[in-house]
N, C-alpha and C positions, 0 to 999 in steps of 0.2 A: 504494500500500500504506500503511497508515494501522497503527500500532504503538499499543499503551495510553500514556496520558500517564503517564511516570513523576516529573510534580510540578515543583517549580522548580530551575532547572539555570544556572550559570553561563555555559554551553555552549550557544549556539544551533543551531549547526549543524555538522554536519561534511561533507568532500568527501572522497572516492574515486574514485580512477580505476585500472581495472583493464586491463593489457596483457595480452591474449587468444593469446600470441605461438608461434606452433600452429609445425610444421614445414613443410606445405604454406600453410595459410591461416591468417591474422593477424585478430583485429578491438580493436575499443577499448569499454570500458564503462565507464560515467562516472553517481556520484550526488552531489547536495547533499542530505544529511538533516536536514530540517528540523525543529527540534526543541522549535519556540517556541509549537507548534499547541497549545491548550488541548485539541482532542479528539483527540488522540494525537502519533503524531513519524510526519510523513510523510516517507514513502520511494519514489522515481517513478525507477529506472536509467533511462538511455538504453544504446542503443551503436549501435555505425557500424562498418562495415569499416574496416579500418586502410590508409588510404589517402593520400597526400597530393594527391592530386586526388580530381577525382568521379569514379566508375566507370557511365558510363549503362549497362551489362551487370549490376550488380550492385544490388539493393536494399540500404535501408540497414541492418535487419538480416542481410545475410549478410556474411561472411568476406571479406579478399579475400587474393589469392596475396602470399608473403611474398617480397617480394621488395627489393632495396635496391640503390637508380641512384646513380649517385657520377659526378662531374666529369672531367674528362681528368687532370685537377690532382688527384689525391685527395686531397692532404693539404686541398684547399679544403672543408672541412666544413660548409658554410655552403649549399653544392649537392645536398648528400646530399636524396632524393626516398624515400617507399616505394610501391608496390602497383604494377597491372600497367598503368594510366592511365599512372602518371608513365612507364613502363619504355617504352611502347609512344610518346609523345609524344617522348621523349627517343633512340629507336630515329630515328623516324623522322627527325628533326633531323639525325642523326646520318649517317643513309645519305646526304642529300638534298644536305648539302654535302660528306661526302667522306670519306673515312679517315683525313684528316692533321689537319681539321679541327678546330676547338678544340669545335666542336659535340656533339665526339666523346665519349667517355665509357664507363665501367664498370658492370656490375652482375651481383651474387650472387643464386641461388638454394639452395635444399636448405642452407643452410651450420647448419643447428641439427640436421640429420641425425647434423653431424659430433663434439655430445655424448651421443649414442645409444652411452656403450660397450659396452653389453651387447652389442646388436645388432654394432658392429663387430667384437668381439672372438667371438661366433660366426661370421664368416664367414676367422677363421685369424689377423686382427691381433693382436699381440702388444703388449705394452708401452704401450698407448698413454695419452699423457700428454695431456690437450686444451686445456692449458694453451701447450701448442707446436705445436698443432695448427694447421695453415694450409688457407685457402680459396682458393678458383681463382677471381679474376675475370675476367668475357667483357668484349671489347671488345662497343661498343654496335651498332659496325658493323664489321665486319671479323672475321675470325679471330683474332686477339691475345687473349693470357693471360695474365694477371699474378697473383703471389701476396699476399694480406693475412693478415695475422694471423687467427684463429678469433673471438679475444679481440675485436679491434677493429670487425669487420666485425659482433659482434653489441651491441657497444657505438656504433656508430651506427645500428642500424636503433633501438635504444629509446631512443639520443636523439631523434630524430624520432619516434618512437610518440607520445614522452613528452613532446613540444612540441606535437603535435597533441591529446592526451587536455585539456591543462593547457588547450589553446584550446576545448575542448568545454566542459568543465566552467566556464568564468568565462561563455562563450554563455548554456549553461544557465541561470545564476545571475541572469545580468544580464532574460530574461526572463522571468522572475519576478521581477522587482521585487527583487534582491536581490544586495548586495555580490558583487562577486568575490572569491575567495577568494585571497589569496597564497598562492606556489609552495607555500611554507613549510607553510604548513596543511594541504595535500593529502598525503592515504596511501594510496600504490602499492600495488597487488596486481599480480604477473605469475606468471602460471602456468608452471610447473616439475613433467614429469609423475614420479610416486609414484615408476616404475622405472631413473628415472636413480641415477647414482653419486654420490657425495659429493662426488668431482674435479669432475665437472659443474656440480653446485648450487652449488661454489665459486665458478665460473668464471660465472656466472651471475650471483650479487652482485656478482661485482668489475664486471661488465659494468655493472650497474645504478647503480652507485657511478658509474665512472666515467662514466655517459653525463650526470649531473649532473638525477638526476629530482627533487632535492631541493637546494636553496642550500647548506644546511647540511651536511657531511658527518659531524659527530657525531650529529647523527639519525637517520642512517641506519635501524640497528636498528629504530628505532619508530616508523619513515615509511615502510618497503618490506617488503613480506609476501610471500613466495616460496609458494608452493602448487600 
């Protein structure tokens, strides 16, 4: 996509990367705009399923299931996996050496269902605060259940969205002949649908905040776009 040249600009480019972060299926969309072209400001998005592996099942424009694999250790975050490659690779690890295994491991689904208050509070929920809301994690093999935070659980799947977008986007860059851009410079987009709550969309900053999509966190405001 090629824009009218709007003249000389201090500004050559700017990056974008957008978390697609759906309830069922997730993907990632990522641009450098070029802004230095004498015959306009080119603009070429990519995007890819939101995956931390490759999904041979899935092209790379399609979605993939939103899912988020954690360690036996949760608090080790450095483990943290998303899409249904990693869940299925890590499943099977999992079975293969045993239940007690250190192999072993966690993972959420449906858990952004659980800022749907409308939808909750029609089927008779009362009070509900999502702020204190908590997610059920599955063992990766076995029956076992453990609880996480709402908060946290959605604060590390867009850490990882958001380390995978940041590694798209400097790809990008680098082929084309062109700088990568620092964290710093890049402005998040994640989608936040129309008919959520206010409590929600709260809960959703602070996730984004916290998950660290930006160094800076006085920037925030004007490096992360909720929509």
């Amino acid at each position: 996509i090629r824009l009218p040249y709007m003249g000389d600009s201090d500004t050559t480019s700017s990056h974008i990367v957008a978390i697609d972060f759906g309830t069922t299926r997730s993907a990632l969309s990522w641009v450098n705009v070029d802004e230095s072209a004498e015959d306009g400001v080119v603009v070429d998005p990519e995007s890819k399923y939101a995956s931390s592996m490759a999904e041979p099942r899935l092209n790379a424009a399609d979605k993939a299931d939103t899912i988020l694999v954690m360690d036996q250790d949760t608090s080790n975050i450095s483990k943290d996996m998303i899409g249904p490659a990693a869940f299925l690779k890590r499943a099977d690890e999992a079975n293969d050496y045993g239940l007690q295994s250190t192999k072993n491991g966690w993972y959420a689904t449906d858990f952004k269902m659980l800022l749907d208050v409308k939808s909750l509070a029609a089927t008779g929920m009362r009070d509900i605060n999502v702020e204190h809301s908590r997610c059920t994690l599955r063992a990766l093999a076995g029956e076992a259940t453990k609880e996480m935070s709402l908060l946290e659980v959605i604060t590390r799947y867009l850490r990882v969205a958001g380390n995978l977008g940041y590694h798209e986007i400097c790809t990008s860059a680098e082929k084309r002949d062109k700088p990568k851009p620092e964290r710093s410079a890049v402005t998040w987009v994640i989608t936040v649908p129309a008919i959520w709550t206010d409590q929600s969309r709260m809960l959703m900053r602070k996730a984004a905040l916290d998950a660290g999509l930006i160094p800076d966190k006085t920037q925030f405001s004007g490096k992360v776009r909720m929509c």
